[in-house]
KOLNUKOL-969452 format. One record per residue (C-alpha): x, y, z; residue in one letter. Coordinates in steps of 0.05 Angstrom, whole numbers, padded with zeros to 5 digits, always signed. Each point is the difference from the previous one (the first is absolute). Example, Ala and Ser with C-alpha at 12.3 -4.5 7.8 and 13.67 -1.06 7.14 Angstrom:
2
+00246-00090+00156A+00027+00069-00013S
//
This chain:
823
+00000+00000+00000X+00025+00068-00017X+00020+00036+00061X-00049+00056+00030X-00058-00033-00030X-00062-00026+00039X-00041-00057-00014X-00062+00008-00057X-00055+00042+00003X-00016+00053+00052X-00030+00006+00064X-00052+00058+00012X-00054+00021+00044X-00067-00023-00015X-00065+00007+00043X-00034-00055-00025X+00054-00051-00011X+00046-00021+00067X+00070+00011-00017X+00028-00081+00015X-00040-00048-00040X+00009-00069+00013X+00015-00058-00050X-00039-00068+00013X+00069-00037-00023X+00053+00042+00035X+00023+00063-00021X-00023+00068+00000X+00015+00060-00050X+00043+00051-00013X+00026+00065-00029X+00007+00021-00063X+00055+00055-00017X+00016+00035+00057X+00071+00004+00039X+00021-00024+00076X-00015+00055+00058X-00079+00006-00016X-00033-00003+00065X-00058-00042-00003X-00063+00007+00052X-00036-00042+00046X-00066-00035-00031X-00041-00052+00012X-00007-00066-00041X-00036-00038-00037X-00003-00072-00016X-00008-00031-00073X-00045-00054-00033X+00020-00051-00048X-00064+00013-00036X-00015+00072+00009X+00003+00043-00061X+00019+00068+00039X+00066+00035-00032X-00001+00023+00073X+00022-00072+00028X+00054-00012-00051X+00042+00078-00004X+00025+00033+00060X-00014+00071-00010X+00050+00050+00024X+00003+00041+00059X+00022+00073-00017X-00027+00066+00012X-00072+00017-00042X+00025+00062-00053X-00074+00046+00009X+00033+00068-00017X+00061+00006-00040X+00013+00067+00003X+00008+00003+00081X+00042-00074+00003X+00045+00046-00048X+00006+00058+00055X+00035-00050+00040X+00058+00001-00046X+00008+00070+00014X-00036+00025-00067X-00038+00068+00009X-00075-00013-00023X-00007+00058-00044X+00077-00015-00029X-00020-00071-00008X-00071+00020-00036X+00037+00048-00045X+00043-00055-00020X-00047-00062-00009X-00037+00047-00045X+00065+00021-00037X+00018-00057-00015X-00071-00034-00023X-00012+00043-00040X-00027-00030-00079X+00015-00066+00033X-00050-00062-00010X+00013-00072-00005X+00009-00047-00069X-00058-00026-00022X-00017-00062-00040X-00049-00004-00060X-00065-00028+00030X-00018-00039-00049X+00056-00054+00004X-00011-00073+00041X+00043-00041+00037X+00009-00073-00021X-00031-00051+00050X+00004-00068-00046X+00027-00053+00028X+00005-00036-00070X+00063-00034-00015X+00002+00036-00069X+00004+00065+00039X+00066-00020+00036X+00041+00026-00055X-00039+00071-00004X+00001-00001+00077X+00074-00002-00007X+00012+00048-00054X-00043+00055+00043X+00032-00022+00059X+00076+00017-00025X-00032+00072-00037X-00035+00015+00060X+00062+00002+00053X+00041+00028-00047X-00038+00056-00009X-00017+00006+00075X+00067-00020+00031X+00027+00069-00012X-00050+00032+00038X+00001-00047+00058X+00046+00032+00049X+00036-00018+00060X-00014+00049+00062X+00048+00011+00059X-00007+00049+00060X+00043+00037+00048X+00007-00018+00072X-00024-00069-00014X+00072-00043-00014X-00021-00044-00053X-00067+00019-00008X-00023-00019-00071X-00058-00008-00037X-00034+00003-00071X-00045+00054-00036X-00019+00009-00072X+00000+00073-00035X-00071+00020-00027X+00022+00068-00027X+00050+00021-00049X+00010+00062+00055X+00028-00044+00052X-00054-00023+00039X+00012-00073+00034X-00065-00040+00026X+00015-00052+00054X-00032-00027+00064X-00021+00040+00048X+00042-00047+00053X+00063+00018-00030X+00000+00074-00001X-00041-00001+00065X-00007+00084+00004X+00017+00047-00041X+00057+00041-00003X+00046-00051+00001X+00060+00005-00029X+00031-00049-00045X+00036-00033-00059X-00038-00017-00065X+00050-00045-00040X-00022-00025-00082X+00013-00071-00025X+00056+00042-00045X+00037+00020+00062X-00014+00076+00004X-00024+00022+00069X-00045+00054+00022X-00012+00037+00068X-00073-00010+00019X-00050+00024+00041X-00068-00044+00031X-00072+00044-00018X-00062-00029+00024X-00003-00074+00032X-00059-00043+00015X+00000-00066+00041X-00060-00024+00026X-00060-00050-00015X+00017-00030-00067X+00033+00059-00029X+00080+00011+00005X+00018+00050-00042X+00054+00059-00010X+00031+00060-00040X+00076+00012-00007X+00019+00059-00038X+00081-00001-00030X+00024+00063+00017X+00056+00013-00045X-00022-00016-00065X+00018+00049-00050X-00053+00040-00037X+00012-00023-00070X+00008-00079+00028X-00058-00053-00005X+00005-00060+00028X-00037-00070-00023X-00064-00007+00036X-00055-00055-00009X-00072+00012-00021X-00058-00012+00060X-00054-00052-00021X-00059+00023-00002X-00053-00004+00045X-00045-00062+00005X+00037-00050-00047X+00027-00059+00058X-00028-00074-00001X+00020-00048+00032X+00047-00049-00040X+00034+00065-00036X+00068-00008-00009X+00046+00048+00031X+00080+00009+00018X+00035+00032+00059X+00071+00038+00001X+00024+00017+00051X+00075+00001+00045X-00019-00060+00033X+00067-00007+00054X+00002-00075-00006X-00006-00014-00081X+00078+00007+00002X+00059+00012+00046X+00022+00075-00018X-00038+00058-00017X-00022+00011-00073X-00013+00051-00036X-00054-00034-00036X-00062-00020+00024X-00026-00071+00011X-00064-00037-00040X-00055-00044+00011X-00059-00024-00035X-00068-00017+00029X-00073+00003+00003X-00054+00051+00037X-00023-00053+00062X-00057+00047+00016X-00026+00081+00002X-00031+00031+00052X-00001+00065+00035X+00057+00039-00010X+00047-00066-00011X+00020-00052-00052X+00029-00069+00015X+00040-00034-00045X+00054-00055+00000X+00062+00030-00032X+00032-00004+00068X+00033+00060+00038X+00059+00003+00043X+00036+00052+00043X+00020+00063-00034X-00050-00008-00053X-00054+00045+00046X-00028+00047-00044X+00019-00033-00070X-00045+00004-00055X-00049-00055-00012X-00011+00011-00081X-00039-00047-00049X+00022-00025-00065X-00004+00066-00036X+00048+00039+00044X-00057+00037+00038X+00008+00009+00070X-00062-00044+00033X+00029+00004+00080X+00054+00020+00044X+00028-00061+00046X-00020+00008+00073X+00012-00075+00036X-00002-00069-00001X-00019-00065+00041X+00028-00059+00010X-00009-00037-00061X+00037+00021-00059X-00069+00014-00036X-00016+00044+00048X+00013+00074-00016X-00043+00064+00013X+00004+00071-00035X-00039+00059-00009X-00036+00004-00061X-00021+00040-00065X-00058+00030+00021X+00023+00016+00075X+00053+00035-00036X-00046+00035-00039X-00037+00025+00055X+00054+00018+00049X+00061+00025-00050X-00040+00076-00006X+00013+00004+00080X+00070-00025+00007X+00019+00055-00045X-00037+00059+00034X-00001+00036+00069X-00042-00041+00040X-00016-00081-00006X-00071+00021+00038X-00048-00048+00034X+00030-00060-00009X-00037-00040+00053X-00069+00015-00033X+00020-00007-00076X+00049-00069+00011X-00067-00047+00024X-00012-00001-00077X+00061-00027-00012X+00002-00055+00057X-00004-00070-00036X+00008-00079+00010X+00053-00022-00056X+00019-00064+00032X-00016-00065-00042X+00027-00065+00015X-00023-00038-00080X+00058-00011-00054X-00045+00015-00050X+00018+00055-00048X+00067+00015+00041X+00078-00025-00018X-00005-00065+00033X-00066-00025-00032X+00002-00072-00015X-00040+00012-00062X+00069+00042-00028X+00041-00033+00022X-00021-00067-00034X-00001+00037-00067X+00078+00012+00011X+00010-00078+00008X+00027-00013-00071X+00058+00052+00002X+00022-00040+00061X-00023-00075-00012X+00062-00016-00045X+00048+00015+00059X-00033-00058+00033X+00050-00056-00010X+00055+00050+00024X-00026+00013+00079X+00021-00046+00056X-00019-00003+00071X+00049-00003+00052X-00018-00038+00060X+00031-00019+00067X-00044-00059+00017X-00070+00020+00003X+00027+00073+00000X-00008+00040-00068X+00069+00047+00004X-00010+00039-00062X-00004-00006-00078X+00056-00008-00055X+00009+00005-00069X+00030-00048-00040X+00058+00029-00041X+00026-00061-00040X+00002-00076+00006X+00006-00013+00077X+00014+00066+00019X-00051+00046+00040X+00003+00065+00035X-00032+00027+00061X+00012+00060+00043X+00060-00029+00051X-00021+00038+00068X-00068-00025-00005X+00028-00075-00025X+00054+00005+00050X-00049-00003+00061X-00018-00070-00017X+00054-00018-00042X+00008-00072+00029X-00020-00063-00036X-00039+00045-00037X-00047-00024-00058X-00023+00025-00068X-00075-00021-00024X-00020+00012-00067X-00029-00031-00063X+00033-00053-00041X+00015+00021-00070X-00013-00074-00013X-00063-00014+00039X-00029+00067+00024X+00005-00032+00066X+00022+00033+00060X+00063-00029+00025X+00056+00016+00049X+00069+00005-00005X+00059+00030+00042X+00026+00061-00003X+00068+00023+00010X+00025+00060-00002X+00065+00013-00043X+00010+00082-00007X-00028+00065+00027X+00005+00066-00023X+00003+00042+00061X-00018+00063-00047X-00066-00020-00029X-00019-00051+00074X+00002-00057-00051X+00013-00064+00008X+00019-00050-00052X-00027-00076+00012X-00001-00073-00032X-00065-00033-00014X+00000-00067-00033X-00047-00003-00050X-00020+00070-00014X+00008+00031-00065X-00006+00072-00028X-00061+00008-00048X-00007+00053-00064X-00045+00043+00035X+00056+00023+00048X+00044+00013-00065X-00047+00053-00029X+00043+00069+00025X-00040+00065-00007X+00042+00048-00039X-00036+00057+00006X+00022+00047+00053X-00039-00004+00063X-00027+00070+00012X-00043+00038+00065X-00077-00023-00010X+00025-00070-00037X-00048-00056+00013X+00032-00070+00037X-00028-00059+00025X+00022-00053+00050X-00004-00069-00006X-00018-00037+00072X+00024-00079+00011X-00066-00032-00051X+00023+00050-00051X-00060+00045+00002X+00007+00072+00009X+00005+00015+00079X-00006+00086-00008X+00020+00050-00054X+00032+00073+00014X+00036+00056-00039X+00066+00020-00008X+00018+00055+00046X+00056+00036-00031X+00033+00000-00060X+00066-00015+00029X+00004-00025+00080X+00063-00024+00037X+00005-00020+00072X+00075+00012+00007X+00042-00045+00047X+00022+00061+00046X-00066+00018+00019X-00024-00075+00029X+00014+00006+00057X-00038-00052+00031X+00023-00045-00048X+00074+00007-00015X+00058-00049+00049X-00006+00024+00067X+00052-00013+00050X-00038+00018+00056X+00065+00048+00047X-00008+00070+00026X+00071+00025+00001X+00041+00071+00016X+00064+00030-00034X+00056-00035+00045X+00071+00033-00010X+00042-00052+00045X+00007-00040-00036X-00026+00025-00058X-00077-00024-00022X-00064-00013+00020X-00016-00008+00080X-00074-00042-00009X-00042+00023+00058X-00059-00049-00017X-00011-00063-00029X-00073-00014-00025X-00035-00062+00021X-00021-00049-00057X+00056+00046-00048X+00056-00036-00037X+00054+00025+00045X-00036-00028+00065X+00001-00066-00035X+00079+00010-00021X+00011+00023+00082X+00024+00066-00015X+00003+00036+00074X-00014+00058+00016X+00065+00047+00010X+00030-00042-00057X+00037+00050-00051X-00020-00010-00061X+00075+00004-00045X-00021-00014-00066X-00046-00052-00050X+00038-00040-00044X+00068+00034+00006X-00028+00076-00007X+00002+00038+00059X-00064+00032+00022X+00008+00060+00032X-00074+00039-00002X-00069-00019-00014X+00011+00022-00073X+00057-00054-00012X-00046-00060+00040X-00061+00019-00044X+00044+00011-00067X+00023-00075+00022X-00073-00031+00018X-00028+00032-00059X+00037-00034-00051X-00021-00069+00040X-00066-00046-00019X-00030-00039+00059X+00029-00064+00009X+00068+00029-00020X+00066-00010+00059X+00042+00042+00015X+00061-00001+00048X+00008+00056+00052X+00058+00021+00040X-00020+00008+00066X+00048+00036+00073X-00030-00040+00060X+00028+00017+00050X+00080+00014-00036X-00019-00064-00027X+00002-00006-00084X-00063-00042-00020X-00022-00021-00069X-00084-00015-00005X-00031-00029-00058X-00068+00036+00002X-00064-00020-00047X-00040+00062-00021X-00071-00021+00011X-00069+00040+00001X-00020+00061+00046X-00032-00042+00060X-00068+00030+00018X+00029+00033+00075X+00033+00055-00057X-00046+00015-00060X-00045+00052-00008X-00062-00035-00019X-00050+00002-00069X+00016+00047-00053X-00053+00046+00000X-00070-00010+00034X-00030-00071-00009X-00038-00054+00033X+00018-00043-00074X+00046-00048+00012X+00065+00016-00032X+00067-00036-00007X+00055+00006+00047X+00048+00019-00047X-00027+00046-00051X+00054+00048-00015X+00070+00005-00038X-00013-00034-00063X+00018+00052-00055X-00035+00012-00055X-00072-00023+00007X-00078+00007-00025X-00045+00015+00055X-00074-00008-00016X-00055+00005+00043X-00028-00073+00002X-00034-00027+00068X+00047-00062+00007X+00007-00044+00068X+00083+00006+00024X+00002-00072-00005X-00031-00006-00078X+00054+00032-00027X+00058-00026-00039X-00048-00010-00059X+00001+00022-00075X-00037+00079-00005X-00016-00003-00082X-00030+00064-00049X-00070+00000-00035X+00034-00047-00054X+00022-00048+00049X+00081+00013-00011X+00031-00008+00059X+00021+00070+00029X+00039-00018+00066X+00001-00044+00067X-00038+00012+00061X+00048+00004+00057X-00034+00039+00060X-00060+00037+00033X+00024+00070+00017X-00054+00027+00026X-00081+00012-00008X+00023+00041-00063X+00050-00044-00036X+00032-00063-00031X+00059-00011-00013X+00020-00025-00061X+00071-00022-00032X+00004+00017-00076X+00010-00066-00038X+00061+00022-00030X+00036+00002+00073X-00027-00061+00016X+00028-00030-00060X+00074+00041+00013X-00001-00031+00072X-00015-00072-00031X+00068+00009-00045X+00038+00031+00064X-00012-00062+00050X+00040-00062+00004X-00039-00049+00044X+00043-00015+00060X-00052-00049+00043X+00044+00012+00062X+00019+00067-00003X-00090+00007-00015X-00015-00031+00057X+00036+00043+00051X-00019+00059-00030X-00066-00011+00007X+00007-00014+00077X+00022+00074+00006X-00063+00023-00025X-00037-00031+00064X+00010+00039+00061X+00029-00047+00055X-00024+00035+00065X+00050+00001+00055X+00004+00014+00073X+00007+00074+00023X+00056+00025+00046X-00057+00001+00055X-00022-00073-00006X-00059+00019-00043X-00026-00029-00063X-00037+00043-00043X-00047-00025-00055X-00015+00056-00041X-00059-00003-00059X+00043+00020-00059X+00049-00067+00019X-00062-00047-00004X-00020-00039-00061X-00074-00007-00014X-00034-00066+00004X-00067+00014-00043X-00026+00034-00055X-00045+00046+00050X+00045+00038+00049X+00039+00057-00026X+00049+00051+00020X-00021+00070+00024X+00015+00073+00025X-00028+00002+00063X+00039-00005+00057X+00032+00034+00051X+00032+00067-00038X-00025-00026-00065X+00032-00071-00004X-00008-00070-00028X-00053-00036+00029X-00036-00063-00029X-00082+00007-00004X-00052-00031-00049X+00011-00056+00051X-00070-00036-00021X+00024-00069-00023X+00011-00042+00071X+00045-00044-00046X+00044+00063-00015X+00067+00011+00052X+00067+00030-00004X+00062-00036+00011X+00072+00025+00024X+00065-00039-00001X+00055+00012+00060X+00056-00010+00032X+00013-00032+00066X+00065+00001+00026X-00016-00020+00066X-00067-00034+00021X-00047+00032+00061X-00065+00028+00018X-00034+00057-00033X-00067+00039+00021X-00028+00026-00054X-00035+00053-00009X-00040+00027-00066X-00017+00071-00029X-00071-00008-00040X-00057+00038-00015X-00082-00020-00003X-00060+00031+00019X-00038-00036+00052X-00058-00026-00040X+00061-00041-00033X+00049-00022+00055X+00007-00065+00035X+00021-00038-00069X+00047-00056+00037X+00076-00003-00029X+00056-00036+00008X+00069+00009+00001X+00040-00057-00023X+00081+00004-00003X+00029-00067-00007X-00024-00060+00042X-00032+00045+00046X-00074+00049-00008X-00034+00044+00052X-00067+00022-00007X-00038+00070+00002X-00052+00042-00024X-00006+00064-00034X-00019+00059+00039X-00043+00066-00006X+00016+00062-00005X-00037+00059-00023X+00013-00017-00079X+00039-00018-00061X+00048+00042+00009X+00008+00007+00068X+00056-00048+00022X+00021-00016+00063X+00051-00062+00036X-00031-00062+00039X+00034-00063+00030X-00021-00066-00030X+00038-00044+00046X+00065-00036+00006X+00036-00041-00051X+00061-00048+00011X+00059+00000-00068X+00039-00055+00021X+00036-00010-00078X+00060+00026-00025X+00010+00032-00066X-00056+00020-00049X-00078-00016+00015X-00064+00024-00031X-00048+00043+00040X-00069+00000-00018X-00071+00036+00017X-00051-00018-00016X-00085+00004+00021X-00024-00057+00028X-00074+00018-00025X-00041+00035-00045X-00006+00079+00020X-00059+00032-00006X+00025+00050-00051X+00077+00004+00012X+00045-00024+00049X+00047+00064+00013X+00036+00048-00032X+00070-00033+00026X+00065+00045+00008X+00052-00037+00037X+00014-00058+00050X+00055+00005+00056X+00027-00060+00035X+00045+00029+00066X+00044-00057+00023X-00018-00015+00072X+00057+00001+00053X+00017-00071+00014X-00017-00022+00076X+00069-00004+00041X+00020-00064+00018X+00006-00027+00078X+00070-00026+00014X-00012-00055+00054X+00061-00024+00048X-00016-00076+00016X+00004-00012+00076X+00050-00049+00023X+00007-00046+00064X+00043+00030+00043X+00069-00050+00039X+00043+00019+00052X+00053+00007-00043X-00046+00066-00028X-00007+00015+00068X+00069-00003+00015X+00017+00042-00059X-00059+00054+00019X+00046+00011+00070X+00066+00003-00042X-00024+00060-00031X+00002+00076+00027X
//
């Protein structure tokens, strides 16, 4: 996640709607584009229904201040009224908004001969709109970004009314070309269904006119319309972009002053425009649920009706005039939207052919994740997410001879650290033609691709989001080698003095110490942080290296394997999601990212165009937003670079899996983001404690999450767990398994799904040695969820001291002889 950004779509005040709104399966929603440092209020909540068809129980609505008169929020920013009048008048003056020809409609077909026109609007229609969609920064706020789209020639930016918040803000208007421009908030509405407001660029010169879309006009949404979103969404990639992101989808519902639609929103992309296939601007993005599908904005004809007022004086009686525009927009049917089974079934045949090229990839009765075949008994799969189950691991797929579904071993012979691929033998699989059909036309913003899912049918279908896209290396944090050492300039002798060592990190499984000096890595002396990180970040994970290490005037050489961030250290989901994403979704390169709604462990699957040509390779779930996808042609360099080494595979892959170790305190902690998934239900989140990983959708009682560590000494542990679950859901029983041995608990209450707290479960004794498998798991069915889960501890318990006892002996006279003998 970019930093400074806050999770999706925005919290505001709203009288009839409480502020927390509670999700039957474990999560709750958040903001949109706002940064950290926004105070948010007290309210009361609100539990959800399964059935209910409320927008109400599926969006949390913000919580900031209700914008009634603009001109006297402005006076707080030390703006004279009459000055401020004089100005806003000034500067108005001859100005109205673009204005689309009435007369033209939106497609809504759903035929499959309309997928080609869909396209060819879809690419015209951000081209032409992507200029004027704008990226929107503001002072005093560090990191505080957002999106807006200009809707005058003059300089006049329309966003929501969450983002500018009041006017007279000053801020930072910056174009998809790279020029900037000082800025200035007008009026800004946020409350009931309407979230809406002005930003004028201040600096423009007079002779200058900027792009600016045309507004729809009034009247013209159905349901089932297509539309597309653009917006700065933080976590489509790593770094910030000049140009703004895509997506394609359909008009869910209308009502009141709001339109939902399922061409999903993320953070940053708060006041983006929502535009149909013509270009014209149908919404402005205000927030989203939990469900990717889920996305809220403020419509055409709210914007019709409330545009006039945030440009003049006064906004007026907002409480009496907004009950028009209070609506219910929520609808649960895929009919008519993105993910409509109908559709999706008329995109079969592009994807069909690819068939005879998927695998499963099973631990026991465990599906792992998918692969591709790439030539006779070769397959590839993503390596973290093979790596977790990597042992005696078994490909299932169709016969070429039979059709049959057989199984066969597979073994891993190369990864490429790079693209997270792994390289693997499968007896009996071979490549077919469909997977040798390469699209050679260039893959453009607003391009139409499909995925395949394991029976070869299509599983979603998105839009390219950029014409170019890289997530660099530099900028993964969370997934490039981590050694897992804080450290301080030592001068005597020269290096690096490490002042901690991270639990579960590769240099607490190597037994580096802290007040070890760090001398050098491989022979080059390391001296700062700049010459450790210039050293790491040449490395892959799995790679060794050799460090040089003072102990005490002692010279010490440590072979040290560079393995993943362990979950005590990482910063969480990119962006704000309760979709399940992969856990390493960064640092590939060059890559497509399209907006298709794809389950993290359904990935390492074909993505082909409208023709069927295969565009690229699925390799992770980076958020509600985006997919990542490998272009075909670096899948195909990597196949030529790797020379299978089955031994040199095979550790590799073990440094992919975190092995959890014992802190300097005794404690063991199992965090979320080091647990593999068992199940196709439960799914990572942001929603712990200061926006972490937490694991919720918990509704499957066969679902559980499983850990692997490292004992070096066996004992007793109490154990204690940090959960979350509203009290009309707790008591689910659970168990804790680690080894041989299990203890038994429940889950708790507490006053929601996101409020976590600790409780004890019980004891447990570890009486192995060496590596063993913890798992938890329910024990029955939970009424909606189990939990929203965040972390186990396990605090070793101090061992009882042992009695010494002196045996009592019969006393002679020689003792008694030798008792008087002595002084």
């Amino acid at each position: 996640m970019a930093r400074g950004y806050r999770n999706v779509c925005s919290r505001r005040k709203d009288r009839r709607v409480p502020r927390k709104m509670k999700s039957p399966v474990g999560s709750s929603v958040r903001d949109s584009g706002d940064a950290p440092g926004i105070k948010i209020s007290d309210a009361t909540t609100l539990e959800g229904h399964p059935g209910s068809s409320r927008i109400d129980e599926f969006f949390q609505l913000p919580a900031h201040p209700i914008m009634l008169q603009a001109i006297r929020r402005t006076l707080s920013a030390g703006l004279p009224g009459r000055s401020l009048r004089v100005a806003l008048l000034i500067g108005m003056a001859g100005w109205t908004p673009v204005h689309a020809d009435q007369t033209s409609e939106p497609i809504s077909s759903v035929d499959e001969t309309d997928l080609a026109a869909i396209e060819e609007r879809a690419i015209q229609a951000i081209d032409d709109a992507a200029a004027a969609t704008v990226l929107v920064t503001f002072r005093g706020r560090a990191g505080s970004s957002a999106s807006g789209v200009i809707i005058n020639p003059g300089g006049y930016v329309l966003t929501a009314g969450h983002v500018g918040d009041h006017p007279g803000r000053r801020g930072v208007i910056t174009l998809p070309d790279g020029r900037e421009f000082r800025c200035r908030t007008l009026g800004q509405i946020f409350e009931g269904d309407v979230d809406l407001g002005l930003i004028q660029i201040l600096n423009l010169d007079e002779e200058e006119e900027l792009p600016a879309v045309e507004l729809a006009p009034k009247g013209g949404l159905q349901d089932g319309d297509w539309v597309l979103t653009l917006g700065y969404a933080a976590a489509i990639s790593e770094a910030r972009r000049a140009e703004p992101a895509a997506r394609i989808g359909r008009i869910v519902a209308v009502d009141g002053g709001e339109i939902a639609v399922d061409s999903p929103f993320d953070a940053g992309d708060s006041g983006g425009p929502i535009i149909d296939l013509d270009g014209r601007l149908i919404g402005i993005v205000s927030r989203c649920g939990h469900e990717s599908w889920q996305n809220i904005g403020t419509g055409v004809d709210a914007i019709h009706a409330f545009l006039p007022r945030l440009a003049s004086e006064e906004l007026g009686d907002l409480d009496r005039d907004l009950e028009d525009w209070n609506g219910n927009t929520g609808r649960r049917s895929s009919r008519d939207t993105k993910r409509d089974p109908r559709f999706l079934a008329t995109l079969d045949p592009l994807t069909s052919p690819t068939r005879q090229g998927l695998v499963e990839l099973r631990n026991e009765d465990r599906l792992v994740t998918f692969g591709t075949v790439v030539g006779e008994n070769r397959v590839i799969a993503k390596a973290s997410l093979f790596a977790r189950q990597s042992r005696n691991a078994m490909a299932v797929f169709a016969s070429p001879a039979t059709g049959r579904p057989v199984a066969e071993a597979a073994t891993p012979l190369a990864i490429d650290a790079e693209l997270d691929l792994v390289l693997l033998e499968v007896p009996g699989v071979s490549m077919p033609d469909s997977l040798k059909n390469l699209r050679v036309d260039p893959v453009e913003s607003g391009t139409l691709l499909v995925v395949t899912d394991d029976d070869g049918d299509a599983a979603a279908f998105g839009i390219v989001a950029r014409d170019e896209d890289s997530l660099p290396n530099e900028n993964a944090i969370e997934d490039r080698p981590f050694i897992g050492i804080a450290y301080e300039t030592n001068r005597r002798p020269a290096g690096l003095r490490i002042t901690r060592v991270v639990p579960s990190s590769s240099a607490a499984r190597s037994g580096l110490r802290v007040d070890d000096v760090l001398r050098s890595v491989d022979g080059r002396e390391v001296r700062d942080r700049r010459g450790l990180s210039a050293e790491i970040g040449r490395a892959a994970i799995g790679d060794r290296r050799t460090l040089a290490l003072d102990r005490d005037g002692e010279l010490l050489d440590v072979e040290l394997e560079l393995g993943i961030r362990p979950g005590g250290s990482t910063r969480g989901l990119p962006g704000n999601t309760s979709t399940g994403v992969s856990r390493l979704s960064g640092g590939f390169g060059d890559v497509i990212l399209v907006d298709a709604d794809v389950p993290a462990h359904a990935i390492g699957v074909p993505i082909v165009d409208l023709r069927g040509d295969l565009v690229g390779w699925t390799v992770a779930r980076r958020s509600r937003t985006s997919l990542v996808v490998i272009p075909w042609e670096r899948v195909l360099d990597s196949l030529d670079r790797l020379e299978p080494d089955e031994e040199d595979a095979s550790r590799r892959l073990c440094a992919y899996r975190v092995l959890v170790t014992e802190g300097s305190d005794g404690s063991i902690e199992l965090e979320s983001d080091d647990a593999f998934p068992i199940g196709d239900e439960i799914r990572r989140e942001k929603l712990g404690p200061n926006g972490g990983t937490t694991w919720g959708f918990w509704t499957d009682a066969n679902d559980a999450l499983e850990w692997t560590i490292r004992i070096d000494r066996p004992g007793r542990f109490k154990v204690t767990i940090e959960q979350a679950c509203p009290r009309r859901d707790a008591g689910t029983p659970i168990r804790l398994t680690i080894g041989d041995h299990e203890v038994d608990g429940r889950v708790e209450s507490t006053d929601g799904w996101s409020d976590f707290a600790g409780f004890p479960i019980g004891e447990i004794e570890i009486d192995e040695i060496g590596e063993v498998t913890a798992i938890l798991e329910p024990l029955a069915s939970p009424r909606n969820a189990v939990m929203n889960f965040s972390r186990l501890r396990l605090d070793r318990l101090k061992e009882a001291p042992t009695l010494r006892m002196t045996p009592l002996r019969v006393r002679d006279e020689s003792d008694d002889d030798s008792d008087r003998d002595r002084p």
